[in-house]
C-alpha atoms as one frame of an Amber mdcrd trajectory, in Angstrom:
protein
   2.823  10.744  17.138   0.389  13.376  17.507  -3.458  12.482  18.156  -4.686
  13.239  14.598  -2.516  10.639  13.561  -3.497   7.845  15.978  -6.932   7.061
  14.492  -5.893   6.332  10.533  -2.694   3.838  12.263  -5.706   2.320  14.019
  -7.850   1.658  11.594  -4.517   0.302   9.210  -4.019  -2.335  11.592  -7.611
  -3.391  12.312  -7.742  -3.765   8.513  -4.515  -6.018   7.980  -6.374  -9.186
   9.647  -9.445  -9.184   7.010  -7.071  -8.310   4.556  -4.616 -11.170   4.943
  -7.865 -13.259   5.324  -8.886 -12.315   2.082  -5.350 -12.973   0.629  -5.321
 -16.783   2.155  -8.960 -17.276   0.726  -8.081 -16.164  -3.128  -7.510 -19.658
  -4.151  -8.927 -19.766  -8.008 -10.528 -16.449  -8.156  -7.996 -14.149  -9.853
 -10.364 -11.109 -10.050 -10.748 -11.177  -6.217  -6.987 -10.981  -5.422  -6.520
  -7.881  -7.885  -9.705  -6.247  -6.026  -7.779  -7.160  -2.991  -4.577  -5.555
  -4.150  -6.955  -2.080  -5.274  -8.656  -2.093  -1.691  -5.035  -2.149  -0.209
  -4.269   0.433  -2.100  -7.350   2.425  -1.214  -6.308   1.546   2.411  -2.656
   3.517   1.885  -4.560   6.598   1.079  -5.809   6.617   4.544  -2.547   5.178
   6.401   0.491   4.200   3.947   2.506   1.822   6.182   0.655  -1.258   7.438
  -1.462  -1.429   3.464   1.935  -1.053   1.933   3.705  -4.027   4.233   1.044
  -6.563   3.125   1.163  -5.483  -0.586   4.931  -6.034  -0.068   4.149  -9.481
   1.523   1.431 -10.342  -0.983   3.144  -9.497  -3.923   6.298 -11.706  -2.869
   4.361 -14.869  -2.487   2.674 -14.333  -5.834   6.198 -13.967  -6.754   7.611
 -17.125  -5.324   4.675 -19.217  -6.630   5.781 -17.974  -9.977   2.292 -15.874
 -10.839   4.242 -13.637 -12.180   1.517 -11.938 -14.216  -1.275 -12.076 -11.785
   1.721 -10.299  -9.327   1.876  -7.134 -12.001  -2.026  -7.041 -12.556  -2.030
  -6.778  -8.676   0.459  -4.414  -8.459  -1.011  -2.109 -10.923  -4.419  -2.201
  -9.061  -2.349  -1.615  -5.904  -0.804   1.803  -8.079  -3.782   2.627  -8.923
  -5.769   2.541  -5.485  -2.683   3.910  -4.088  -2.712   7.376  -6.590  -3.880
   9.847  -4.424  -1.308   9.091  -1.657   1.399   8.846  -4.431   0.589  12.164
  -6.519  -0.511  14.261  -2.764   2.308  12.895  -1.014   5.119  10.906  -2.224
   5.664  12.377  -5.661   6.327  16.321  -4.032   8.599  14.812  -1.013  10.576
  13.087  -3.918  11.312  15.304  -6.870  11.633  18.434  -4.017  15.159  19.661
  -3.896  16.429  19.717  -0.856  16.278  23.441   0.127  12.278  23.012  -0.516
  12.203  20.433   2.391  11.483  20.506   6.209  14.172  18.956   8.398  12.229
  16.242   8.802  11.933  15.436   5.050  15.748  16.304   4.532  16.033  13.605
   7.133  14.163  10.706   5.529  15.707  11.266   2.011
């Protein structure tokens, strides 16, 4: 991992305590789990992996506990936090074709 790369992982995984905090103490406040969900997906513009993983998580208990529309109104706030990653980053590596690619890219797809 090179050294540039060391300081966003960092702060990803410092975040994912307060953020799974925040998740446990939504209880009756609706409003605060979709800011939640937008914060995490502020967080994936900064490092995508750890942010994503608890969205993941978060979005699968909603799911379980049958909240099935406060799950999509998180999951669009999530989309939407997370739109600079996913029109910078994600969108170009996935509609390339695969001469446009670097080995590495030809590798994950």
């Amino acid at each position: 991992m090179p050294f540039a790369a060391v300081i966003p992982h960092d702060i990803g995984m410092v975040a994912c305590p307060w953020f799974l905090r925040a998740f446990l103490s939504w209880r009756g406040r609706d409003r605060r789990l979709i800011a939640l969900h937008a914060l995490l997906g502020l967080a994936v513009n900064v490092y995508p992996l750890h942010p994503l993983y608890l969205a993941i998580l978060f979005l699968g208990v909603l799911a379980l506990q049958r909240r099935i529309r406060l799950a999509f109104l998180a999951g669009l706030a999530f989309t939407a936090g997370a739109a600079p990653f996913l029109v910078v980053f994600a969108l170009p590596v996935l509609t390339a074709r695969p001469a446009e690619l670097s080995g590495a890219d030809q590798g994950i797809i």
